[in-house]
N, C-alpha and C positions, 0 to 999 in steps of 0.2 A: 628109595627115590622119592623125592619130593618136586612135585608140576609148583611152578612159577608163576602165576600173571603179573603183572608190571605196567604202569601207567604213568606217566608225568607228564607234567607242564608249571609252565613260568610266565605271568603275564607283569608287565611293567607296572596294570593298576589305573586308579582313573586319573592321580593327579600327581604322579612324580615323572618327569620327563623323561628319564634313565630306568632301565634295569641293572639294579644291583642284587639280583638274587642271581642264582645258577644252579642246575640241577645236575649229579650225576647219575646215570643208568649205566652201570656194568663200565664201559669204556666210551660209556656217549656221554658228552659233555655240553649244555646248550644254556645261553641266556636270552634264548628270542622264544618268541610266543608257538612254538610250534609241538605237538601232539606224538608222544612216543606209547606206542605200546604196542607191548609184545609177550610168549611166552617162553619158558626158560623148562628145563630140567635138571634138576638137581641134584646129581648122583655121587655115592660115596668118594670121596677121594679128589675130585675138585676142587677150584682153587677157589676160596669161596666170593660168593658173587656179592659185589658191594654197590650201595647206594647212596645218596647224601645230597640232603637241601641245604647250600648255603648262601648266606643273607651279607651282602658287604653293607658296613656299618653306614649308614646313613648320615653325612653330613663332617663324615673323615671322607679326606684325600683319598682317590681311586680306590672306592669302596668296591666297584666293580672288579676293577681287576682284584683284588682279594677274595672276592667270592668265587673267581674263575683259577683264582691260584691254587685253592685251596680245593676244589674238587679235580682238578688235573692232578695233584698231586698223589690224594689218594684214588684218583682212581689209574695210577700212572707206580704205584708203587707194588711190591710184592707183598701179601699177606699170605703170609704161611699158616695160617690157623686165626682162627677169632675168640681166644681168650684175651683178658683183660691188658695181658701185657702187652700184645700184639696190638691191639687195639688203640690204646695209648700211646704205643710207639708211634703208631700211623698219624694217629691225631695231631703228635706234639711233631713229626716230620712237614704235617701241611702249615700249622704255624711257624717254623724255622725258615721255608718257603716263602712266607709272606713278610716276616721279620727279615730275612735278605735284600729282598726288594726296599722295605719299606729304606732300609740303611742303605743301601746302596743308591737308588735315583731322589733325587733333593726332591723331586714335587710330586715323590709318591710317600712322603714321611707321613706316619701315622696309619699307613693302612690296617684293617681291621674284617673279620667277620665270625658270625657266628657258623655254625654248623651242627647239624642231627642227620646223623643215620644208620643205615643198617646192614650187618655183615653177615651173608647167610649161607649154609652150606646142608646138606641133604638132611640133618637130623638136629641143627640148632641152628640159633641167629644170636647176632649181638650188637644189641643199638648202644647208640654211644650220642652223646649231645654237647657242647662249648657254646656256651649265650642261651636266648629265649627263644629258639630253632626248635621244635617237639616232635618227637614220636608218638604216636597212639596205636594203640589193640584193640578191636574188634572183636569178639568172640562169643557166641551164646547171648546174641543180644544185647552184651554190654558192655561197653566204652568205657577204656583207662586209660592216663600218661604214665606211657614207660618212660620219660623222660623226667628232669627235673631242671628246671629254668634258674637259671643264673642270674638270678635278679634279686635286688633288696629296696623299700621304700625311698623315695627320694626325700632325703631331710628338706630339700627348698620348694616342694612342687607337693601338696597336699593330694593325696591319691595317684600319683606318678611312681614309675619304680627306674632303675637304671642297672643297667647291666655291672655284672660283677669280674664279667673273665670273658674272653673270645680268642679264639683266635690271633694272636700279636698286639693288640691292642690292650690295654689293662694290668695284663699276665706277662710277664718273659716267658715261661713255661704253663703251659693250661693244665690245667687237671679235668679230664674229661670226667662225666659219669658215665659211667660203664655195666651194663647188664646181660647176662647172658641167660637164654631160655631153653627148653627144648622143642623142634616141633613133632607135639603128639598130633595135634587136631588141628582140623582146619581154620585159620583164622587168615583177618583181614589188619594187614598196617598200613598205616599214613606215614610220610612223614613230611612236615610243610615248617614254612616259612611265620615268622610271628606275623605277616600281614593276612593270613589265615585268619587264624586264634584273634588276632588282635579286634575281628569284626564278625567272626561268627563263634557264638556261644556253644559248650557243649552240648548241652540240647540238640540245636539246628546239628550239630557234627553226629551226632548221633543217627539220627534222622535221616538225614543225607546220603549216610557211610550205610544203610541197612542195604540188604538183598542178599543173594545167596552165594557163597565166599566160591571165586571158579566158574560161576555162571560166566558163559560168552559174553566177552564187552563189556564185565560187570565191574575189572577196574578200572578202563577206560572211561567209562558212563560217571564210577564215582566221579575221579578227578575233574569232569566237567561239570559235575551236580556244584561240587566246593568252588571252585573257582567260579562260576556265575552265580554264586551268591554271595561270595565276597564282591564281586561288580558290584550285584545290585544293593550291596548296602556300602557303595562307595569308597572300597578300596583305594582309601588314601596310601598305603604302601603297596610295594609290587609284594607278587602273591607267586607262590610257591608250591606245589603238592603233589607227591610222592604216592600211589595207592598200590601197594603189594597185596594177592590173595596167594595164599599158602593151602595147599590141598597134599597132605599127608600121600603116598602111595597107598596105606591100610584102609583108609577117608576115602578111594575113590570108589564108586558103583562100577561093576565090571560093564562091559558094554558086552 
């Protein structure tokens, strides 16, 4: 068995007037600024428990509703296991979702979003990411992207990069990256929104994201650390983030 902590929220940001991000927790779905967290247990044979920040593309048509399609979707579908196939089937089901709509209502053509997240079940997990959406690990003090951003330099914008795949937008078919890990030891994942990353450096995430994995209110507290410090250095996109602690059964102190 594997104990759960779980934390998210979603804030609009200080200068976009809309939320186009969305968060899923298990079967909660929200794009307003409100504070979920709770804990979960994780045991053999369950159906595994899924997550996912997704971001509607900024500046396409009903970027919002694409970002609320696409986490209704997977968290509205059956996952029978989180191996890569599985995973990808999910993925390329919430863009077929969104490529429906887009075809179907004339003044939602081009909708779009990214999406990162994570499928977890009592003895592994499997992040998955489509756009510049991220996962990160926490463990033993040191901070990695399990993720890999879909992005390439912009030939016309010197230091700009631009997205390569999402979501319906780009891609007829996404190709997700797909990872699968086990959980031995107790760690801590994020997973957020590029208006995140986009203003706080690894460093500051680093920093932020320390304390001790399963402490009371320790992923709540994170996701409040990140999200007011993306405020305070002027999140110009809405902001996103996801904070799971993972505490092994063998990991926990008997009481």
């Amino acid at each position: 068995m594997t104990r759960l902590y779980v934390a998210a929220r979603t804030h609009t940001g200080r200068v976009r007037e809309e939320n186009q991000d969305c968060v899923l927790v298990d079967a909660w779905v929200s794009a307003r600024d409100a504070m979920l967290a709770r804990s979960v247990e994780l045991r053999p044979g369950q159906t595994p428990y899924v997550v996912a920040v997704c971001d509607g593309l900024g500046g396409h048509a009903g970027g919002a509703v694409a970002s609320r399609l696409a986490a209704a979707t997977l968290g509205a579908t059956d996952w029978p296991g989180i191996d890569e196939k599985v995973v990808t089937e999910r993925v390329v089901e919430a863009a077929r979702a969104i490529q429906q709509v887009s075809d179907d209502v004339h003044g939602l053509r081009g909708l779009g979003s990214t999406v990162a997240g994570i499928a977890l079940t009592a003895t592994q997990l499997s992040v998955f990411n489509v756009g510049d959406s991220s996962v990160f690990r926490v463990m033993d003090g040191s901070l990695g992207e399990l993720t890999r951003p879909d992005r390439r330099p912009d030939p016309h914008r010197a230091g700009a990069t631009v997205l390569t795949q999402s979501l319906s937008v780009f891609t007829a078919v996404p190709d997700p990256s797909v990872a699968t890990l086990a959980i031995a030891r107790p760690m801590r994942l994020v997973a957020c929104s590029d208006g995140l990353t986009d203003v706080v450096g690894t460093d500051d995430l680093r920093s932020l994201l320390a304390g001790e994995v399963g402490a009371p209110d320790g992923a709540r507290e994170a996701v409040q650390r990140l999200i007011e410090r993306a405020l305070r250095q002027g999140a110009p996109d809405n902001v996103s983030v996801i904070v799971i602690d993972l505490v092994p059964d063998e990991a926990r102190v008997p009481e």
